[in-house]
N, C-alpha and C positions, 0 to 999 in steps of 0.2 A: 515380674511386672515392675519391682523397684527400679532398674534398671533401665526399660522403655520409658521409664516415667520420667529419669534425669536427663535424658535424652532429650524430651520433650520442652523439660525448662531449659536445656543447653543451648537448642534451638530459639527458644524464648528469649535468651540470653543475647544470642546470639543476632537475634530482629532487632533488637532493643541499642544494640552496641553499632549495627548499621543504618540503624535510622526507617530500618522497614517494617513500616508499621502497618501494610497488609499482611506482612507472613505473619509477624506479632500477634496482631487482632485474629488470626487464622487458627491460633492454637489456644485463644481463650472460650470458653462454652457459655452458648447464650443466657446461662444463669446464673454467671460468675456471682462469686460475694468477695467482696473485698472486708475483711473486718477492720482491716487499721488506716482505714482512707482518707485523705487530708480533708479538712476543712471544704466545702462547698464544692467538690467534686460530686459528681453524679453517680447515684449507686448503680452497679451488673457493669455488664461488659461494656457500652459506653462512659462510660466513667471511668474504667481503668485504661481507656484506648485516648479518653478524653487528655486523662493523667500523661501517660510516655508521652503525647502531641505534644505536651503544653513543657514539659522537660527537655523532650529536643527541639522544640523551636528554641526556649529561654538560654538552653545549654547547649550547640552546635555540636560540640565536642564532648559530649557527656560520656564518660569511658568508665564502665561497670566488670573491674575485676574481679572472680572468683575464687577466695583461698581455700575453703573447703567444701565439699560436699555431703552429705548424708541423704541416703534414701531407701527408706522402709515401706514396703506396701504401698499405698496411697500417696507418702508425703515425701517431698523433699525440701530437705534445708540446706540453705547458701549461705554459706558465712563468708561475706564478701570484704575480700582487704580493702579495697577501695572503689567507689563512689565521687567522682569527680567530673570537673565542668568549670568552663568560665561564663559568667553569665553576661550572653551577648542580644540578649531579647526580654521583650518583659515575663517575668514571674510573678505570678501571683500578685498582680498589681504593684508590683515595682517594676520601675524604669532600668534599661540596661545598666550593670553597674562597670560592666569593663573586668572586675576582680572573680576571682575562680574559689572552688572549694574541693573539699576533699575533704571524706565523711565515710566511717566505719558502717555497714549495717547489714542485717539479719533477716533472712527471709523465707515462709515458710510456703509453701503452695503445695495445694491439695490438687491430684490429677486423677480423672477418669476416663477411662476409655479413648486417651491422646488429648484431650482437654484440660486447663486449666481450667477446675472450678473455685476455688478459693485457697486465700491469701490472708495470713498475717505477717506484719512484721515490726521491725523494731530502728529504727535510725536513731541519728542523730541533730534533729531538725534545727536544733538550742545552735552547735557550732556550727552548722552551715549557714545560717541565716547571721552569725556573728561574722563568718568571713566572707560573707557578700555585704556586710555596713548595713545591715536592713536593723541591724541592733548592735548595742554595744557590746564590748566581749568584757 
């Protein structure tokens, strides 16, 4: 099962890295939980489909590399080298800034039956929002 399951976020991965956000939205289950969701996102599965929309419109180019994997049973972990994007749209109520980032992060998603039902994870929200000027570094 471990196996199908990494499959299933590869494909995830994979929506997410193309910008396609039906397959994407295809493999999350209608009772998703997201436990570590940004500020003012909407909880279950629209909120997480809400989330990548709002990343690839702000981030055109948002490009999600994967350095390792883990997957036991139910869960897999992504321990992703990088996380990057120029920000070419508004974010999060900021105005396009023009400037890019690049951000280490950790992620775990919990999978049933070809579904993703829940997610934690872990970024680095403090440096990315320093290399887009949304604050000082």
């Amino acid at each position: 099962m471990s196996e199908q399951n990494r499959l299933v976020f590869e494909k995830f991965m994979a929506a997410l890295n193309g910008k396609d956000m039906r397959a994407m939205e295809s493999l999350i289950d209608d009772d998703f939980v997201d436990n570590d969701a940004m500020p003012g996102i909407l909880p279950g599965k629209a909120g997480m489909v809400g989330m990548m929309q709002m990343f690839v419109t702000a981030f055109p180019d948002l490009n999600i590399v994967v350095d390792q994997w883990i997957s036991e049973s139910d869960l897999v972990v992504a321990i992703m080298t990088t996380s990057s994007g120029t920000q070419s749209g508004e974010f999060m109520g900021m105005p396009p800034s023009g400037k890019s980032f690049s951000v280490r992060e950790i992620h775990v998603f919990k999978i049933v039956n070809g579904k993703i039902i829940e997610h934690w994870g872990v970024g680095n929200a403090m440096s990315m929002m320093q290399q887009l000027g949304a604050i000082p570094e």
